[in-house]
C-alpha positions as CSV (number, residue, x, y, z in Angstrom):
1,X,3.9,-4.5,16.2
2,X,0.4,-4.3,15.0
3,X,-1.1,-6.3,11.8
4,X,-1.1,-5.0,8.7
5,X,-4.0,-4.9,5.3
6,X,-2.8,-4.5,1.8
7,X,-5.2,-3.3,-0.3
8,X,-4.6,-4.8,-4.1
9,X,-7.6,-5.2,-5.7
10,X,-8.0,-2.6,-8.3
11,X,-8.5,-2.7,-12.0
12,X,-4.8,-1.2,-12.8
13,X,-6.3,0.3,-15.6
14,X,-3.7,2.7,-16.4
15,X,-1.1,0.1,-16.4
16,X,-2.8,-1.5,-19.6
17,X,-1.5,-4.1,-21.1
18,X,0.5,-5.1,-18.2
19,X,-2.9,-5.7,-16.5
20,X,-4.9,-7.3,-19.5
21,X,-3.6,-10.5,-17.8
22,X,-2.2,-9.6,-14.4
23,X,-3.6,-8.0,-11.3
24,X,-1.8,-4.9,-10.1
25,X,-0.2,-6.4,-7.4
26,X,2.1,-8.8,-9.8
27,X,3.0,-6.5,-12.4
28,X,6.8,-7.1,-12.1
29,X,9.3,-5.2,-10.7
30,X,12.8,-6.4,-11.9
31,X,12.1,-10.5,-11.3
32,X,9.6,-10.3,-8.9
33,X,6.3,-8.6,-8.8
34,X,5.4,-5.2,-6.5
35,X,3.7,-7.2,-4.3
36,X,6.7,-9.3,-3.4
37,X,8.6,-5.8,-2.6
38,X,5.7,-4.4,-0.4
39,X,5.4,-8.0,1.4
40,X,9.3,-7.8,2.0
41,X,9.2,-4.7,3.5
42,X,6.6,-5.5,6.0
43,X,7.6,-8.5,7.0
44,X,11.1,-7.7,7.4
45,X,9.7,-5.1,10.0
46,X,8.4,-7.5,12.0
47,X,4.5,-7.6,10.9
48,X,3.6,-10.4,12.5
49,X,-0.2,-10.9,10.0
50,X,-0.5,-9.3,6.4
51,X,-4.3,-9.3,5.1
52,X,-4.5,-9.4,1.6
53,X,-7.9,-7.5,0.0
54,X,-8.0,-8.6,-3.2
55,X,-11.0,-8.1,-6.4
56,X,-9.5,-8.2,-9.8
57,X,-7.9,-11.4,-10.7
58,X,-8.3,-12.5,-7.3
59,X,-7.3,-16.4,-8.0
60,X,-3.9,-15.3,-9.6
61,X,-2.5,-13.0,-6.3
62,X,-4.0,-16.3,-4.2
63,X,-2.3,-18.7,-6.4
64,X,0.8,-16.8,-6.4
65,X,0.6,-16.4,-2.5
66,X,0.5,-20.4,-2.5
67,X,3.8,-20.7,-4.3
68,X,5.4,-18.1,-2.0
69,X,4.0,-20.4,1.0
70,X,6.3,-21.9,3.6
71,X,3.1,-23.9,4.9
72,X,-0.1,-25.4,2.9
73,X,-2.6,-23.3,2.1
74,X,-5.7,-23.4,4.0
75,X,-9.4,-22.3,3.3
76,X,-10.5,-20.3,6.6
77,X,-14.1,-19.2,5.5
78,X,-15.9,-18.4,2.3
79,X,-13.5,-15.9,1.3
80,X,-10.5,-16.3,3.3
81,X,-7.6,-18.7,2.7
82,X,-4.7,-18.7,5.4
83,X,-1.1,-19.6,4.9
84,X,2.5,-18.4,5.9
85,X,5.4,-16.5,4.2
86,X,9.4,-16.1,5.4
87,X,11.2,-13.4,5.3
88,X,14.5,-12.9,4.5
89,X,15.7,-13.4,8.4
90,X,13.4,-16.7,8.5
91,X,10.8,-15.0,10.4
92,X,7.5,-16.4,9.5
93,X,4.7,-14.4,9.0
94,X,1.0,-14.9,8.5
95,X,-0.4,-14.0,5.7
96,X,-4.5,-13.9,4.6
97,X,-5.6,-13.6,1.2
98,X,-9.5,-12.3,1.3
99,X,-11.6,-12.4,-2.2
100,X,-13.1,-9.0,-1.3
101,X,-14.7,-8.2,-4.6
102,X,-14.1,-6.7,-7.9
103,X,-15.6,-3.3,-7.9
104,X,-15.6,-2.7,-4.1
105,X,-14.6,0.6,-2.9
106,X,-11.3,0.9,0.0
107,X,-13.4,1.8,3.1
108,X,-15.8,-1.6,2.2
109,X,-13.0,-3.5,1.6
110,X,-11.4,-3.2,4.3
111,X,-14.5,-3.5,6.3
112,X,-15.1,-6.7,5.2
113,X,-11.2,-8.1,6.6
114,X,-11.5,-6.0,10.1
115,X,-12.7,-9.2,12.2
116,X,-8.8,-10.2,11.1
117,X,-7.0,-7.0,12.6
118,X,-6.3,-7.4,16.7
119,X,-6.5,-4.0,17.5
120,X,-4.6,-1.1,15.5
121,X,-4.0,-1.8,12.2
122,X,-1.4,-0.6,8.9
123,X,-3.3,-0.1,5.6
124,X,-0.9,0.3,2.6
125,X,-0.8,-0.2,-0.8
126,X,0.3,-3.0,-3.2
127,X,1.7,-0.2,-5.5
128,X,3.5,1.7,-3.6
129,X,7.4,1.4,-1.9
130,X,8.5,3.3,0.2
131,X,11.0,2.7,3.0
132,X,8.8,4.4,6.0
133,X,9.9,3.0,9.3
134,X,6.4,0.7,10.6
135,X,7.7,1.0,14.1
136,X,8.1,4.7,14.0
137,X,4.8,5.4,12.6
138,X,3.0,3.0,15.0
139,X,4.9,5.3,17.9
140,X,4.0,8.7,16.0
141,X,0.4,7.3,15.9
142,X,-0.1,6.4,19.6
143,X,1.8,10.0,20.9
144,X,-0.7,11.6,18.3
145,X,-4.1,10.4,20.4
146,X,-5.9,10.1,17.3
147,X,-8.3,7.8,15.5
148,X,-5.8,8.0,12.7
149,X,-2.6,8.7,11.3
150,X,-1.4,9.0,7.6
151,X,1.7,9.3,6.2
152,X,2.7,12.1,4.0
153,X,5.7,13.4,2.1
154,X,6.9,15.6,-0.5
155,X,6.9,15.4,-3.9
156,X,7.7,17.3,-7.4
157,X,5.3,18.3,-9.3
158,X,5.3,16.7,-12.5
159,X,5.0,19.5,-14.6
160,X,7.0,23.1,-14.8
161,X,5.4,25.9,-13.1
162,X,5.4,29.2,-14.7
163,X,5.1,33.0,-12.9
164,X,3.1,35.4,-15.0
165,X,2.5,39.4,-14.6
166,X,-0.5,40.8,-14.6
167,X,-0.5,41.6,-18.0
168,X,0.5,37.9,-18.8
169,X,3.9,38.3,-19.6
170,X,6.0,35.3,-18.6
171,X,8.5,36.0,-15.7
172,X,9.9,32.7,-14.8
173,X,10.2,28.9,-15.3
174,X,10.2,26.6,-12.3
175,X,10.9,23.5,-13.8
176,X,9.1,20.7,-11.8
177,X,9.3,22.3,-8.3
178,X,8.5,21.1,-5.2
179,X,4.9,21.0,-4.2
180,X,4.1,23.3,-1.3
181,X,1.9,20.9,0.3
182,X,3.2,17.1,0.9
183,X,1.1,14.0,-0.5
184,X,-0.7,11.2,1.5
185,X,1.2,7.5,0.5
186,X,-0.6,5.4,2.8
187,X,0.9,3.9,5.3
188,X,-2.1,4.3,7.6
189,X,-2.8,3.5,11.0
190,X,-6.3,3.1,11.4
191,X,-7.8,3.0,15.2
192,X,-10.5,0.2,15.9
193,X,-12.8,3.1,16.5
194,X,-11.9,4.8,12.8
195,X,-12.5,1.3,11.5
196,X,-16.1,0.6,13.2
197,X,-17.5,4.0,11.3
198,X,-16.7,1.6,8.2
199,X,-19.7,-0.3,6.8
200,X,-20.6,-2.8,3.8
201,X,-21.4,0.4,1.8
202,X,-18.2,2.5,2.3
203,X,-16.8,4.4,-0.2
204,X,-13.0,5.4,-0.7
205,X,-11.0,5.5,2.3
206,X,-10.0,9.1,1.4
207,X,-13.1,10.5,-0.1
208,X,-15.9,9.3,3.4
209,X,-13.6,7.7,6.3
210,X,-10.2,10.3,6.4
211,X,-12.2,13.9,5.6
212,X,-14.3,13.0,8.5
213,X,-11.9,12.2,10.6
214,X,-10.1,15.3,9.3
215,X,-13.6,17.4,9.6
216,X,-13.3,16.6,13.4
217,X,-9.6,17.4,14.3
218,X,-9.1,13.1,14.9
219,X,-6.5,12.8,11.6
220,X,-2.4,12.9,13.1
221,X,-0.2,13.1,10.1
222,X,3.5,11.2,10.3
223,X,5.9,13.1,7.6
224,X,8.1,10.6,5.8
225,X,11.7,11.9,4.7
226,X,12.9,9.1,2.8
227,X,12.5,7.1,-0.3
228,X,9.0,6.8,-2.0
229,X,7.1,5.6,-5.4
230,X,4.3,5.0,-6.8
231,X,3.5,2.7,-9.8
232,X,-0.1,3.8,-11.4
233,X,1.1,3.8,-14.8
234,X,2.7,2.0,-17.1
235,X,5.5,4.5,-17.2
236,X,6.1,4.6,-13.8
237,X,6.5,0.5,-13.6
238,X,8.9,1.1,-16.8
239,X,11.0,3.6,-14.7
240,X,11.0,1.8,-11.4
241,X,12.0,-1.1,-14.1
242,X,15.0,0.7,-15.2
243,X,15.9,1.7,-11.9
244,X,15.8,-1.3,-10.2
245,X,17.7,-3.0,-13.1
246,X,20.0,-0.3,-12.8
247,X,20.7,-0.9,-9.1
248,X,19.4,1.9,-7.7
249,X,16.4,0.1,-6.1
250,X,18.7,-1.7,-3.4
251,X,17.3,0.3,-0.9
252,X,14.5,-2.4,-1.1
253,X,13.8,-5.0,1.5
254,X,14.4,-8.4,0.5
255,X,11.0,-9.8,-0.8
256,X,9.5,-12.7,0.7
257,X,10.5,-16.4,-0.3
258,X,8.7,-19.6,0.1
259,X,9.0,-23.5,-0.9
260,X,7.1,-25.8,-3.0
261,X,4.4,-27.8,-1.4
């Protein structure tokens, strides 16, 4: 199994006012935060180190990954502070929390935490859950030959489509169809060749790093058929709210527990 980054440092601006005292990563879903949910899922895949890039309200996602700890928390460099988490089969699983910066775009982020990936890593998102398999991925990604592979699957569109005439007469309602072309969700696997193109002044993963890749023919794509969201707004975390109040998130890996220094 290979090691895994999490990136979780944005603003969360569109998830205002859950954010006007939170980082993204611990807006709540049902009685834990998302973070908690993503963490559970990779560890429970067998993940054996999770990096943590965090910027906004870096302290708080470090000093809630110190109550989570099953061991003390330990300062590694100037940025870096180790510790280790247990899943819900007791595995435990280490886990490094990296102050990366506020404003820092993905593809310097993640440069800045590569000297903590041994070999290939998985870069995902603390907003997003998704049941993809890790282990099928990591196989998709090594038959693909690539520098890269991302994970994509369909989606509705959020709106209804409508088919006009020529004359621009209505014909007919589509009422939130699904999208001809599928969506990236992260779930990357990122080569140690894709990652050494990255630099202290990378931009977005998606807008330098994966059209290049995808510019030379070195991008593999691994299509995901099961469950997926996303939380950018406040209205999605209200629905996955409801949902998972409702029961209809079990789906979800148990998150990751620890115990009080």
């Amino acid at each position: 199994m290979i090691d895994s980054v999490v990136l979780c440092g944005g603003h969360g601006t569109r998830l205002y006012p859950k954010t006007r005292t939170l980082p993204k990563a611990l807006v709540p879903i049902g009685e834990r935060p998302i973070l908690d949910w993503v963490l559970g899922h990779l560890v429970g895949q067998g993940v054996p180190r999770i990096v943590l890039c965090t910027g906004v309200r870096a302290s708080n996602i470090r000093d809630h990954v110190r109550s989570l700890s099953v061991t003390s928390m330990v300062q590694i460099d100037t940025q870096t502070f180790r510790s280790h988490v247990s899943g819900p089969d007791g595995s435990v699983v280490e886990l490094l929390v990296c102050d990366t910066g506020v404003d820092t775009p993905t593809g310097a982020r993640l440069h800045q935490v590569d000297r903590h990936l041994r070999g290939e890593g998985l870069v995902t998102y603390s907003d997003v859950l998704a049941d993809v398999s890790i282990p099928d991925l990591v196989e998709a990604h090594r038959a693909a030959n690539a520098a890269a592979t991302l994970t994509l699957t369909r989606v509705r569109s959020p709106f209804g489509h409508v088919d006009t005439s020529d004359a621009g007469r209505v014909l007919a309602f589509d009422e939130k169809p699904w999208l001809a072309q599928p969506i990236n969700i992260g779930f990357m696997v990122l080569g140690t060749a894709a990652r050494q193109r990255l630099s202290a002044t990378s931009q977005q993963l998606e807008e330098e790093l994966l059209p290049g890749l995808a510019s030379e023919g070195n991008l593999a794509s691994y299509v995901h058929h099961g469950r997926f969201h996303s939380m950018d707004t406040l209205a999605d975390q209200q629905r996955l709210d409801a949902l998972w109040r409702a029961g209809s998130l079990q789906w979800l890996r148990s998150p990751v527990t620890g115990q009080p220094q």
